[in-house]
N, C-alpha and C positions, 0 to 999 in steps of 0.2 A: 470504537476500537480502543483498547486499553492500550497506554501509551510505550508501555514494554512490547508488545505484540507489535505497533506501529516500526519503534526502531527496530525489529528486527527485521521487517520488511525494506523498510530504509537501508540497511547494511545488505539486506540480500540484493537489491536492484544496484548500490553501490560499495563494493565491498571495499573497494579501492580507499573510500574515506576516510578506513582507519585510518591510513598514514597523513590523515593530517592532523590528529590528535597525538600519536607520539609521538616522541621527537627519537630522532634518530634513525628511523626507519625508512627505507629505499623509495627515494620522492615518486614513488606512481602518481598520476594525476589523474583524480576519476573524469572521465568523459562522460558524452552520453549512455545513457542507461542502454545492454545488450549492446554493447562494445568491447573487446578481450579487454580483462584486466586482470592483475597481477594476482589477487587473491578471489577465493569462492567462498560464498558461505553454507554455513551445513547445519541446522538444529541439530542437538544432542542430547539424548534422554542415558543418562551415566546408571549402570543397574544397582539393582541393589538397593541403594537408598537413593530417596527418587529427588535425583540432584538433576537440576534443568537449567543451564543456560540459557540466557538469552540469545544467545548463535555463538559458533567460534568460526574464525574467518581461516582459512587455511591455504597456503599459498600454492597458487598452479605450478609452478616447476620444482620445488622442494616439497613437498606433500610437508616433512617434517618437520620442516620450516629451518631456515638461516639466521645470523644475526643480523643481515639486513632486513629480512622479510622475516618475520618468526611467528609460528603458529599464533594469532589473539583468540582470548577467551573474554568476549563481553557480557558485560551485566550492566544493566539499566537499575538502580534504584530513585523510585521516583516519591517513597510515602518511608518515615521512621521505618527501623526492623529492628529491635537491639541485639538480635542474633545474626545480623549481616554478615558481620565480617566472622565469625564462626565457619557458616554456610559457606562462604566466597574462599576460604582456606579450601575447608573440604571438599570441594568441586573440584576445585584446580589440581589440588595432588589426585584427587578420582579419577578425573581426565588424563592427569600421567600415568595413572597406574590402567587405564583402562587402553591407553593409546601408546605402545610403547613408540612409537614411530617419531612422536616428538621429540626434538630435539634441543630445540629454541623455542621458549614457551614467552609471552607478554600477557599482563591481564591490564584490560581497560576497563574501568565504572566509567559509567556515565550518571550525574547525581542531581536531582532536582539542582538542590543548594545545598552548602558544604554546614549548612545549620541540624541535618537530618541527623535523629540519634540513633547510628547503627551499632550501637554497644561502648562498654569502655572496662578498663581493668583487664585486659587482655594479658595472658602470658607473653614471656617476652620472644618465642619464636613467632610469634603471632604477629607480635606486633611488627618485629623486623620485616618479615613478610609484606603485610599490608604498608610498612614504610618504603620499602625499598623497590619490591618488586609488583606493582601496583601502580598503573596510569588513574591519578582521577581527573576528572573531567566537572567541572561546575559549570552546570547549562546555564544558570541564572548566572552568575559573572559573565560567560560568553554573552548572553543575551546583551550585554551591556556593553561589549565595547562596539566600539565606533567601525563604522566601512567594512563590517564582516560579509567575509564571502559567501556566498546565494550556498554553497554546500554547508559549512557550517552552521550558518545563519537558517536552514533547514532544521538541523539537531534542536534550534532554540524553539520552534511552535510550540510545543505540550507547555513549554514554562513562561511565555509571552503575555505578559498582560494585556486584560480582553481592547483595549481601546489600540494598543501596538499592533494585534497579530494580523490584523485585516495589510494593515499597510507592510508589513514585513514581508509575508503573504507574495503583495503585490510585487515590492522589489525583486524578491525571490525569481519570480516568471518571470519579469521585467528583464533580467539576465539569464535564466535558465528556465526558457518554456517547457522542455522536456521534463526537469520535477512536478509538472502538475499533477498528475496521476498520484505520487505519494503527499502531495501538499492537501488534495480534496479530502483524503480520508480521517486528516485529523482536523481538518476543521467543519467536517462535518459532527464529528465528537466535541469538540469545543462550543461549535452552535447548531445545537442539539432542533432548535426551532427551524432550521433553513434548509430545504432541497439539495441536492448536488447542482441544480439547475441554478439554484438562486446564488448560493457561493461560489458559482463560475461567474455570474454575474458580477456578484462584488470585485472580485479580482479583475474585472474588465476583459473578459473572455469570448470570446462567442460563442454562439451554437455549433455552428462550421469545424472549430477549433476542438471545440468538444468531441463533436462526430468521427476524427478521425484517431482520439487517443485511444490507449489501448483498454483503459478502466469500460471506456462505451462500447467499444468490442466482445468485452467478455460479456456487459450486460444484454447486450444484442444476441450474443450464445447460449445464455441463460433459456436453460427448454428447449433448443433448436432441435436437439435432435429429436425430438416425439416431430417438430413441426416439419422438419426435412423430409421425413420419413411418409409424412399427409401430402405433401408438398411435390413432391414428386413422384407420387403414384399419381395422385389427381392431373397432376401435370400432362404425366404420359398418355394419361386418356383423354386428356385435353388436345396433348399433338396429335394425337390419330387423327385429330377432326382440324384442327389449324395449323400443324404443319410444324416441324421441328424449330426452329428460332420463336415461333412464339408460344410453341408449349413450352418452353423452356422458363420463358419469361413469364407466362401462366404459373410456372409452377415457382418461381421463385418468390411470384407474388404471393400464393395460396402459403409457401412456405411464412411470410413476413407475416400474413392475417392471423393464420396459428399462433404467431409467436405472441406477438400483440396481446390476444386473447387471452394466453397463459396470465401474459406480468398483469393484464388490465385486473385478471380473476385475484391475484395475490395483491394489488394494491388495494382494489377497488369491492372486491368482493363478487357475486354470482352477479353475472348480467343478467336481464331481460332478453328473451330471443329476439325482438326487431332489434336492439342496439346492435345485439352480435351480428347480424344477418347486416348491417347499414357497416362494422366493422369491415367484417370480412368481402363486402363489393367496395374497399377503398381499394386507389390505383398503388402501386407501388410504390409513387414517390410520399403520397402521404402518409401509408405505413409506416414508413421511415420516418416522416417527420412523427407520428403519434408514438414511437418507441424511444423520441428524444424526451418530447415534452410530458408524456406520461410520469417521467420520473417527480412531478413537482405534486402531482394528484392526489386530493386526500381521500375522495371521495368519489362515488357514481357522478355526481351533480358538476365535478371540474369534468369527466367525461364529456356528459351532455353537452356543457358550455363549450368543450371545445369541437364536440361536432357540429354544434348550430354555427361556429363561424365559418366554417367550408364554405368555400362559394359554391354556389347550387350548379 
């Protein structure tokens, strides 16, 4: 996941986090992730010329924002551009001219490191601009100071040195279980070699833990609905003959072996029909367990190994 892409996910689950990067702005305090907060975020593709923010955060009760809450327009620069701060002009007035609604406008960067050359020789509106009204933000200083908070200390993974980010990682959960969901996905990009299984691993996680977050729910939905749709037809002809509560449970199962089957086909490649037919008679609780552990499988041959260890 490209690291701009990530923070805009990060801002969309906590939009609330702007306000701890500028100062001045009305202390909201993010909570847990799908908790009311003071601001929402919104992608924005500006016409005309194809100017894209990174998200702008825009506040729920003043849509056009106040000077305590005021509309942000963030951008993550993480690699040189020397036409940055060009581009980061023309957005922002594109954004005013395209959103008259604003009223109170803030821009935030967010910046690898403050060594990145995003141009120089600027005119002097430019420059005042990018001097004045202009939050920046240096991940790699943050990185570095001492006792940062599990939200901030979040924004630092992408710029983390590889021997730091495991343990920062850890502290992260260690006070705020609820970011794992956005901590998996960039270090799954960071350690490009490791499972989502195995990086929950590292962090000291469990399976259990993993089962009930929401990243393992969507991958659990991934195909369901061809498999729902198997699932309980077969079901219903299944209760005709054993009786409503366990066709149901028939068919929740038949539902689970479909699903299995799809991801095992996209990991694993075309089954064999005995494996499929040895899938599709597992009980429901081990469906469930093969849609955890599936995730870590390179190949048919982790399949096998993991049905040869079923107890007979």
């Amino acid at each position: 996941m490209p690291s701009d892409h990530w923070y805009s996910e990060v801002f969309r689950a906590l939009p609330d986090l702007v306000c701890r990067l500028l100062p001045g702005l009305a202390g909201a305090e993010p909570g847990p992730m799908d908790t009311e907060t003071a601001y929402n975020f919104r992608a924005v593709a500006l016409k005309k010329v194809a100017h894209h923010p990174d998200g702008v955060l825009w506040p729920r009760q003043q849509p056009g924002g106040s000077e305590a809450l005021p509309v942000v327009l963030l951008e993550v620069q993480m690699h040189a551009d020397r036409r940055f701060h060009r581009r980061l002009g023309a957005e922002t007035f594109r954004l005013l001219q395209q959103h008259e609604e604003v009223a109170h406008l803030q821009v935030l960067v967010l910046l690898a490191h403050q060594r990145l050359a995003l141009g120089s020789n600027q005119p002097r509106l430019l420059r005042r601009f990018l001097e004045h009204d202009v939050t920046w933000v240096d991940l790699a200083a943050l990185a570095r100071r001492a006792d940062l908070d599990p939200l901030l200390a979040l924004l630092t993974l992408p710029v983390q040195k590889e021997p730091d980010l495991g343990p920062c990682a850890q502290r992260i959960v260690a006070l705020r279980p609820d970011l794992i969901e956005l901590i998996v996905p960039i270090l799954s990009e960071r350690f490009q070699g490791l499972s989502p299984t195995q990086i929950m691993a590292t962090l000291g996680i469990s399976k259990d833990f993993w089962r009930h977050t929401r990243a393992f729910q969507e991958i659990l939905a991934e195909g369901r609905q061809e498999g729902v749709e198997l699932g309980r037809q077969e079901g219903r002809e299944e209760g005709r003959e054993l009786g409503l509560e366990e066709g149901l449970e028939e068919g929740r199962r038949r539902e689970a072996s479909a699903l299995a089957l799809r991801q095992l086909e996209r990991r694993c490649g075309s089954l064999e029909a005995p494996t499929s037919s040895r899938i599709e008679a597992l009980s429901l609780q081990q469906l469930e367990e093969l849609a955890l552990d599936l995730l870590e499988f390179r190949g048919v041959g982790d399949l096998q190994t993991w049905l040869e260890q079923l107890e007979p």
